[in-house]
N, C-alpha and C positions, 0 to 999 in steps of 0.2 A: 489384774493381768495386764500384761504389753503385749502394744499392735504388732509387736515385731514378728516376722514369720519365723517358724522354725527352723534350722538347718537344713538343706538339702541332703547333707554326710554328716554323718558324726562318727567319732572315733567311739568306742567303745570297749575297748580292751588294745593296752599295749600302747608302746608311744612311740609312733613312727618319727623317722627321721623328716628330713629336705627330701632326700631322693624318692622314698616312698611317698610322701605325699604328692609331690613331681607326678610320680607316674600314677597314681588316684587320678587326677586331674586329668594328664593328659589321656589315659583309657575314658575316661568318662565324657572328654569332647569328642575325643575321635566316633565313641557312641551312638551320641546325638542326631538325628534325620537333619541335614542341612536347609536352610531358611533359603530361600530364594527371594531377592529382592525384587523390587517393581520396575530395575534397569535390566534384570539378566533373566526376568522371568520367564519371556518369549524368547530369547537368546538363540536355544536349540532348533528353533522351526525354523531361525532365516539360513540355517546354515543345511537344511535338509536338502538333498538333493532331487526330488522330485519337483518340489520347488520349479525348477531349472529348466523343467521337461515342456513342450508346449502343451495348454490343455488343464483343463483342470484335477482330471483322472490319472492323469500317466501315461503311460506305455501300457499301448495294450497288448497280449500276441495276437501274431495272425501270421499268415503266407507274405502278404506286400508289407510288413511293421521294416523292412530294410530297405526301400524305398524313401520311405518318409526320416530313415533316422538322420540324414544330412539335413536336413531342413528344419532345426531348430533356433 
């Protein structure tokens, strides 16, 4: 036997063109759960806007929370 792995697709019946194997391909990346790399993997928290708020919790409610909203 060879170490080779098996196909991920195989055709099976019918002999597709260009176009259709084209579009095999691209429905099957669009598929795929996207990889996040180790430059873009925290990416989404610096852009969060709580972030931004003084405090580590946020905005809280209360009666005086529009007092304090200038003073960040």
């Amino acid at each position: 036997m060879s170490d080779e792995p098996a196909p991920a697709v195989q055709i099976v019946r019918g002999t597709p063109d260009e176009l259709e194997l084209a579009a095999l391909v691209a429905g099957l990346v669009a598929a795929q759960t996207p990889v996040e790399d180790e430059v873009t993997a925290g990416a989404h928290r610096w852009a969060d806007p709580e972030r931004r708020v003084r405090g580590s919790s946020g905005w809280h409610p209360g009666p005086d929370v529009w007092r304090w909203s200038l003073r960040s």
